[in-house]
C-alpha positions in Angstrom: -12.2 -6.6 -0.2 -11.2 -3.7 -2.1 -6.9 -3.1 -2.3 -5.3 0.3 -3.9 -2.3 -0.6 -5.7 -0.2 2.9 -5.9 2.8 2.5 -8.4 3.8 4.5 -11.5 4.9 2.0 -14.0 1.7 0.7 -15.7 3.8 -2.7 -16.0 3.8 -2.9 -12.3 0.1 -2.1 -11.7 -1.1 -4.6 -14.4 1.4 -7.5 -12.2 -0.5 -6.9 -9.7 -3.8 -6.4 -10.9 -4.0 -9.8 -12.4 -2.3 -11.7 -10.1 -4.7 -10.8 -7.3 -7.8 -10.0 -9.3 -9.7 -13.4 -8.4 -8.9 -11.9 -4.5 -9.8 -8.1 -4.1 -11.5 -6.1 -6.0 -8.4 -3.4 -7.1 -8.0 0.3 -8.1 -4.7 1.9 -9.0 -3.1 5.2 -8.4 0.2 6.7 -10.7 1.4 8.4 -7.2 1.1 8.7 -3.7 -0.7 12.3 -4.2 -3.3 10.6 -6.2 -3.3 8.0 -3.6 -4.2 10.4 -0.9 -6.8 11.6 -2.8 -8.7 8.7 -3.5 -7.9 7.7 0.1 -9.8 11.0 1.3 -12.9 9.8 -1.0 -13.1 5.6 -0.9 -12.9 3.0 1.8 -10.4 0.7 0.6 -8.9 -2.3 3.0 -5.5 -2.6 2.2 -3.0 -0.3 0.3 0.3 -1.6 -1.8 2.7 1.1 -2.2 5.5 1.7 -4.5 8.2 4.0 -2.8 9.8 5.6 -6.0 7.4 7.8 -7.6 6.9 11.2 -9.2 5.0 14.2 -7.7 5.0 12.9 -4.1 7.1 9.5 -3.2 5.2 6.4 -1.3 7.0 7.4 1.9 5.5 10.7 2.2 1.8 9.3 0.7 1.7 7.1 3.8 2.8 10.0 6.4 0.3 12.4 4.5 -2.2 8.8 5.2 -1.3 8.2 8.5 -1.9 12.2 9.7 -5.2 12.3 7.7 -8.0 13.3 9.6 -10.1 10.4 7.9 -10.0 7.7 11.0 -10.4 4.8 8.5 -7.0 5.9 7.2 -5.4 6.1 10.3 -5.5 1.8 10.6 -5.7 0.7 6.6 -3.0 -1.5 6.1 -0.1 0.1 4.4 1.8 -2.6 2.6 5.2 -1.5 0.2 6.1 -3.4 -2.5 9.2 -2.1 -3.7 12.4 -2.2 -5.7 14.0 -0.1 -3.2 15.9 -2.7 -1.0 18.1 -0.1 1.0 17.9 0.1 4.6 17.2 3.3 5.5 14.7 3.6 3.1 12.8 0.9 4.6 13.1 2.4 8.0 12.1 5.9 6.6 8.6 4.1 5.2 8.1 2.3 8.5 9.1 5.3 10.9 6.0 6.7 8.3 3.5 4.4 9.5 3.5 1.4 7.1 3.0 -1.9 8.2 5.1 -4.0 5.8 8.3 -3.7 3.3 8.5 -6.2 0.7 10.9 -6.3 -2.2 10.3 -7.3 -5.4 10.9 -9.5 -7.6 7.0 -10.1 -5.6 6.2 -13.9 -4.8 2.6 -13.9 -5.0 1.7 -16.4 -2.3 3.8 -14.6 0.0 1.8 -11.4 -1.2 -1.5 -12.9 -0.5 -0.5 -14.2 3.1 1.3 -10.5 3.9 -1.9 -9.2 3.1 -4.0 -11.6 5.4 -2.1 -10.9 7.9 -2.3 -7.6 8.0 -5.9 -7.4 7.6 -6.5 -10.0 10.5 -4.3 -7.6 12.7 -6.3 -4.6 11.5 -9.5 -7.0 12.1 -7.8 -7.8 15.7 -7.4 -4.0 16.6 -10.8 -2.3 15.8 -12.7 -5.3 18.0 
């Protein structure tokens, strides 16, 4: 399984990358444009997005996903994972096509389950 984590703050992406590490095999992206890129040229089975970012923000990474003309886009589980806990926010990255909005602080375990569950649903849809 091979997970994108997209965040700008190198403290965030290392988090990540070592607590899940023994899971996924994980890539990282500085911003959502970079994101999209490497979206357009890799499969990858599950994305975590930050929202706050420079050059283009997660919400508009996972609109820019979601209207890709890459079909394996279209379904890749969007996750966010994100110090943003304002409402509208949220509902702006959702209304965007992501599938989940977690805040951190991040519990890990409820990380890993998120992530199964997404991928079981995405697993579910493309039978």
């Amino acid at each position: 399984m091979k997970l994108l984590v997209v965040d700008d703050n190198p403290i965030n992406q290392k988090f990540l990358y070592y607590s899940l590490k023994k899971y996924y095999e994980i890539e990282t992206a500085n911003n959502g444009l970079e994101a999209v890129n490497m979206l357009e040229k890799d499969l990858f089975d599950v994305v975590l997005m930050d929202l706050s970012m420079p050059v283009m923000d997660g919400a508009e990474a996972t609109l820019q996903i979601r209207e890709s003309i890459s079909h394996r886009n279209k379904n890749i589980p969007i996750i966010f994972v994100t110090t943003n806990d304002f409402e509208h926010e949220r509902i702006r990255c959702m209304g965007n096509g992501a599938d989940d909005y977690l805040i951190k602080p991040i519990d890990i375990e409820k990380l890993l389950s998120t992530i199964d569950f997404h991928l079981k649903q995405k697993e579910e849809t493309s039978i």
